[in-house]
Short mmCIF file of the C-alpha atoms (twelve columns), coordinates in Angstrom:
data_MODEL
# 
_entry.id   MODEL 
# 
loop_
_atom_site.group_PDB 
_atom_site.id 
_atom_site.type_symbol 
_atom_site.label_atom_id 
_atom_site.label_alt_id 
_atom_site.label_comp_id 
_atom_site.label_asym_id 
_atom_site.label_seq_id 
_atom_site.Cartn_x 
_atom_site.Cartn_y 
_atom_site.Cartn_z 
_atom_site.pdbx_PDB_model_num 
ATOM 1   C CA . UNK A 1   -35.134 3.141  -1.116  1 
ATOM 2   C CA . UNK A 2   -37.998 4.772  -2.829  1 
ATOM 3   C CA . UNK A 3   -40.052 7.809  -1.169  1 
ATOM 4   C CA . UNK A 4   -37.340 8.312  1.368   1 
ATOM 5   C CA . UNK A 5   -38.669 11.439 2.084   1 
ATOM 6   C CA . UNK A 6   -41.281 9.547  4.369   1 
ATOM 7   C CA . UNK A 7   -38.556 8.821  6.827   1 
ATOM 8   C CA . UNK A 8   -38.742 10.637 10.555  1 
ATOM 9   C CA . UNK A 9   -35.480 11.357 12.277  1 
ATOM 10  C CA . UNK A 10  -35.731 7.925  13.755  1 
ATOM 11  C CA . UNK A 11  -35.598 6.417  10.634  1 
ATOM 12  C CA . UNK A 12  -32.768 8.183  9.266   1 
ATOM 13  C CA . UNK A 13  -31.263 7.610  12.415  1 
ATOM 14  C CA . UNK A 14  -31.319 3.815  12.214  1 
ATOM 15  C CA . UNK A 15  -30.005 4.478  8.717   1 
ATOM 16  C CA . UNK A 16  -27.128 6.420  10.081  1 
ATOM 17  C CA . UNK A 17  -27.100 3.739  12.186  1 
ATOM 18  C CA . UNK A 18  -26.939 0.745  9.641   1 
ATOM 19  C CA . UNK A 19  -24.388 2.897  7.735   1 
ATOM 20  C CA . UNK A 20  -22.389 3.465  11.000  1 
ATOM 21  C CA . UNK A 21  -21.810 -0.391 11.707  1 
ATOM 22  C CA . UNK A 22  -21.853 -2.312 8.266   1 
ATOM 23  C CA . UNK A 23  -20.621 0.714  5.944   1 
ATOM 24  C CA . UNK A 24  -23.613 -0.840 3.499   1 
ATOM 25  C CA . UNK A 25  -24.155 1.662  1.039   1 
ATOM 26  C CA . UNK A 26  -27.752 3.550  0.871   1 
ATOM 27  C CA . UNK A 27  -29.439 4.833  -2.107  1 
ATOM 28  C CA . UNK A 28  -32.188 7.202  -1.073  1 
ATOM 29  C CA . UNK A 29  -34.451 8.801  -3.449  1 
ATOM 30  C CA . UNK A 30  -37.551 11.366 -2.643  1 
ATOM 31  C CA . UNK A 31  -38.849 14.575 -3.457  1 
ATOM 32  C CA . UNK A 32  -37.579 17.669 -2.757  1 
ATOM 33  C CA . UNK A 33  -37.925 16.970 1.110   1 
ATOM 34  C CA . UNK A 34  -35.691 14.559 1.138   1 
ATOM 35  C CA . UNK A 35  -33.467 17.090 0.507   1 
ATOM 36  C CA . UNK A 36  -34.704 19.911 2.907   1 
ATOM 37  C CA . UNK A 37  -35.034 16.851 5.442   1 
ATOM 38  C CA . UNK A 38  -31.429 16.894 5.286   1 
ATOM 39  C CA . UNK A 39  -30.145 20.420 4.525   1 
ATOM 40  C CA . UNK A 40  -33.364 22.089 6.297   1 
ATOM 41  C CA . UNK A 41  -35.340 20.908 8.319   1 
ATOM 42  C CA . UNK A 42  -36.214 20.994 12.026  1 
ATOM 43  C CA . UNK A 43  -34.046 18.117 13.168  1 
ATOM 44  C CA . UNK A 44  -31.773 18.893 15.666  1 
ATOM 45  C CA . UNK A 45  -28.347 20.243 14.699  1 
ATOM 46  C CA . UNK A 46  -26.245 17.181 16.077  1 
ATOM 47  C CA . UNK A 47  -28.795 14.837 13.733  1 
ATOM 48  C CA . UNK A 48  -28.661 16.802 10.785  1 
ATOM 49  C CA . UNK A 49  -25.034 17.263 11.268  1 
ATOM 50  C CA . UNK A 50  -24.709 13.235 11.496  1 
ATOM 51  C CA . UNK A 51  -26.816 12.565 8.375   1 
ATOM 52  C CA . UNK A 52  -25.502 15.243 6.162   1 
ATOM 53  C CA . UNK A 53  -21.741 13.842 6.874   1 
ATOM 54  C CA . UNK A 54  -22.633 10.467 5.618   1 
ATOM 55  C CA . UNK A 55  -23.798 12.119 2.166   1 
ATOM 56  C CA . UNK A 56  -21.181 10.929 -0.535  1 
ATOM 57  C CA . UNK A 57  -23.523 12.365 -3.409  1 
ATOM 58  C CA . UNK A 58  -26.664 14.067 -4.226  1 
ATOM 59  C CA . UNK A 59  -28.164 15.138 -6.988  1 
ATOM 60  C CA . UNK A 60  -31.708 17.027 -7.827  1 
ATOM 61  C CA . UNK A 61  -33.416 16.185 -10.965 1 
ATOM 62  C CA . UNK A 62  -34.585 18.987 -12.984 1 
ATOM 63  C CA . UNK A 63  -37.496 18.780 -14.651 1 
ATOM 64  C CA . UNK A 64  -37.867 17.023 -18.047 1 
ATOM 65  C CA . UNK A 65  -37.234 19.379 -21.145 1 
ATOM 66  C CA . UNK A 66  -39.669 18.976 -24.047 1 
ATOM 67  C CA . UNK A 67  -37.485 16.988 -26.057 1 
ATOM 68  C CA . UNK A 68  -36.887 14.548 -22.966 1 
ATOM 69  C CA . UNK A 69  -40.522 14.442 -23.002 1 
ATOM 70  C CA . UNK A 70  -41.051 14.045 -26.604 1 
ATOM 71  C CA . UNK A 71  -38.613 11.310 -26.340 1 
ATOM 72  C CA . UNK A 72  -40.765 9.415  -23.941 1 
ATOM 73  C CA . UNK A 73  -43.872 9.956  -25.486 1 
ATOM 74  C CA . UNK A 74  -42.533 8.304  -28.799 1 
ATOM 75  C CA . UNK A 75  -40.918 5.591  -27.322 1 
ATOM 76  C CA . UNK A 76  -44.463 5.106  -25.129 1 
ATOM 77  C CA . UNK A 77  -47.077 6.009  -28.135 1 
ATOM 78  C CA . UNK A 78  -45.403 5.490  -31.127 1 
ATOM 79  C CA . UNK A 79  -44.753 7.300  -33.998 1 
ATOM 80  C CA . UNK A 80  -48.159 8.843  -33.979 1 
ATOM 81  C CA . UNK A 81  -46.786 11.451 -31.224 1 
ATOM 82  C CA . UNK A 82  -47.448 15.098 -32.655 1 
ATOM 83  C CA . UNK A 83  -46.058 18.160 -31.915 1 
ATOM 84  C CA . UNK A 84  -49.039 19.227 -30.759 1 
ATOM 85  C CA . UNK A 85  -49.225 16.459 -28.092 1 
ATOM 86  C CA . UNK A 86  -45.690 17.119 -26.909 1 
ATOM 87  C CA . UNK A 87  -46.410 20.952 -26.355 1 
ATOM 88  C CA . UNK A 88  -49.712 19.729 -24.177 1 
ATOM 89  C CA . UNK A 89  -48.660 16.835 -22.190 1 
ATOM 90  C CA . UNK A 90  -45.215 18.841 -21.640 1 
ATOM 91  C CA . UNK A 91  -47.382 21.495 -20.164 1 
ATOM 92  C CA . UNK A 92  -49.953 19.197 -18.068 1 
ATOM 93  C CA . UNK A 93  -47.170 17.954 -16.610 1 
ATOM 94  C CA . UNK A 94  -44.871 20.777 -15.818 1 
ATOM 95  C CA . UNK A 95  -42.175 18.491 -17.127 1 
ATOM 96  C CA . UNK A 96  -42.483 16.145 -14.144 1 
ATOM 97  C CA . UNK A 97  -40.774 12.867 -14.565 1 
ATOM 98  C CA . UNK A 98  -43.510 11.181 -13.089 1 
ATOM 99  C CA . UNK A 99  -46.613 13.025 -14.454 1 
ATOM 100 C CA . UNK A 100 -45.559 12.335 -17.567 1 
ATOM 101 C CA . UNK A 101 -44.982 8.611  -17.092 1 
ATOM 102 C CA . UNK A 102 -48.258 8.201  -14.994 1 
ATOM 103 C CA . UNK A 103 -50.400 10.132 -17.571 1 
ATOM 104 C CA . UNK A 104 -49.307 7.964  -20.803 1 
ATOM 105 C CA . UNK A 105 -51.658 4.826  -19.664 1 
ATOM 106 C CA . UNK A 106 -54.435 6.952  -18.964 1 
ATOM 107 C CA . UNK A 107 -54.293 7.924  -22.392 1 
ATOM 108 C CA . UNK A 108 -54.140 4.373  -23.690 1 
ATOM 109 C CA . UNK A 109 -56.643 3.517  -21.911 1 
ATOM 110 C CA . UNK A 110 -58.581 6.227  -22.870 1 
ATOM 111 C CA . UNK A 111 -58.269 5.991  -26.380 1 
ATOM 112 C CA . UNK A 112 -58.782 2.057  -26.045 1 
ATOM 113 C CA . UNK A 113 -61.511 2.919  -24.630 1 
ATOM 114 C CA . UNK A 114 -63.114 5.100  -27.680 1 
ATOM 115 C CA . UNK A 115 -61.635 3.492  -30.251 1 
ATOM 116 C CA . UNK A 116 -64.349 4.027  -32.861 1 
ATOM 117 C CA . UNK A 117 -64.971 7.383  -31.470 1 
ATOM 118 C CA . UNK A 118 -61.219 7.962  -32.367 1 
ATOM 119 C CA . UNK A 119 -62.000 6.414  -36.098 1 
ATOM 120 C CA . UNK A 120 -65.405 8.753  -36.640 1 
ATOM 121 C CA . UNK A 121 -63.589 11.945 -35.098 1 
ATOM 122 C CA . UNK A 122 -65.793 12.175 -32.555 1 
ATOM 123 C CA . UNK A 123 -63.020 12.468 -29.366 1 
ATOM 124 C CA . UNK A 124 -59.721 14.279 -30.379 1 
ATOM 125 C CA . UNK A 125 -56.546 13.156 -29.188 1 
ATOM 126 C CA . UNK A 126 -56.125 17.072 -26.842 1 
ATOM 127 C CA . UNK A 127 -59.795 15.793 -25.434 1 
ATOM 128 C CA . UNK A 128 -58.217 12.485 -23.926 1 
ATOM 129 C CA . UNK A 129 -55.171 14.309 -22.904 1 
ATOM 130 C CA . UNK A 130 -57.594 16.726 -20.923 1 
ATOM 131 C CA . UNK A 131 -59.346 14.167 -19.287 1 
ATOM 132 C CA . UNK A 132 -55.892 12.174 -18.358 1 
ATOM 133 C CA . UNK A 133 -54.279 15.375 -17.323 1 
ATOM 134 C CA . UNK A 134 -57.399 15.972 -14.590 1 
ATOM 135 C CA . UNK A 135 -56.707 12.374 -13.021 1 
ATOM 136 C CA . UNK A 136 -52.888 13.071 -12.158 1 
ATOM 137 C CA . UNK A 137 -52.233 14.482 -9.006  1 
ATOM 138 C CA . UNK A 138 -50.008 17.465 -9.970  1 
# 
């Protein structure tokens, strides 16, 4: 279950719940508050003690290091990927998973979009970046 980190303590509850009579396995990914939901928050003790017992694994993501991203970029973009490109998305992005995947069709479309202002030199490729950078919610 995607965005998991949505859930109120009912919801987990009925999860606990679910879990409690069928034993069906639940994969829950979210943000960091997933995790404080769980390890954190303001639930009450005998809730957060019933969730966090029914935890076989979790595991944090760090963020993406610059040859992940590079990685992604190339297999996204091509070839064409420069260093320089790396470096800036990398940093746009903070090396967030998601940034990074969100911003790469922006900047196909953008550059679809000014195709022959790519092929006179009028845009730059760190211009588009810019301007997909702005649109992610970071």
């Amino acid at each position: 279950m995607d965005q998991a980190n949505y859930l109120q303590e009912r919801s987990l509850g009925t999860l606990c719940f679910l879990w409690e009579k069928r034993r069906i396995p639940i994969v829950m990914v979210g943000i960091k508050t997933l995790f404080e939901n769980f390890y954190q928050s303001k639930l009450t003790e005998d809730v957060r003690g019933q969730l966090t017992s029914r935890i076989a694994l979790r595991y944090l993501l760090p963020k993406l290091t610059k040859v992940e991203t590079e990685a992604i970029l190339r297999h996204a973009l091509g070839e064409e990927v420069t260093n320089e490109m790396v470096e800036q998305i990398h940093q746009v992005t903070g090396g967030n998973f998601r940034s990074v995947d969100m911003i790469i069709p922006r900047i196909l479309e953008i550059e679809r979009r000014n195709r022959q202002k790519f092929a006179d030199g009028a845009v730059k490729m760190n211009e588009v970046i810019k301007v997909a950078a702005a649109h992610l919610m970071i």
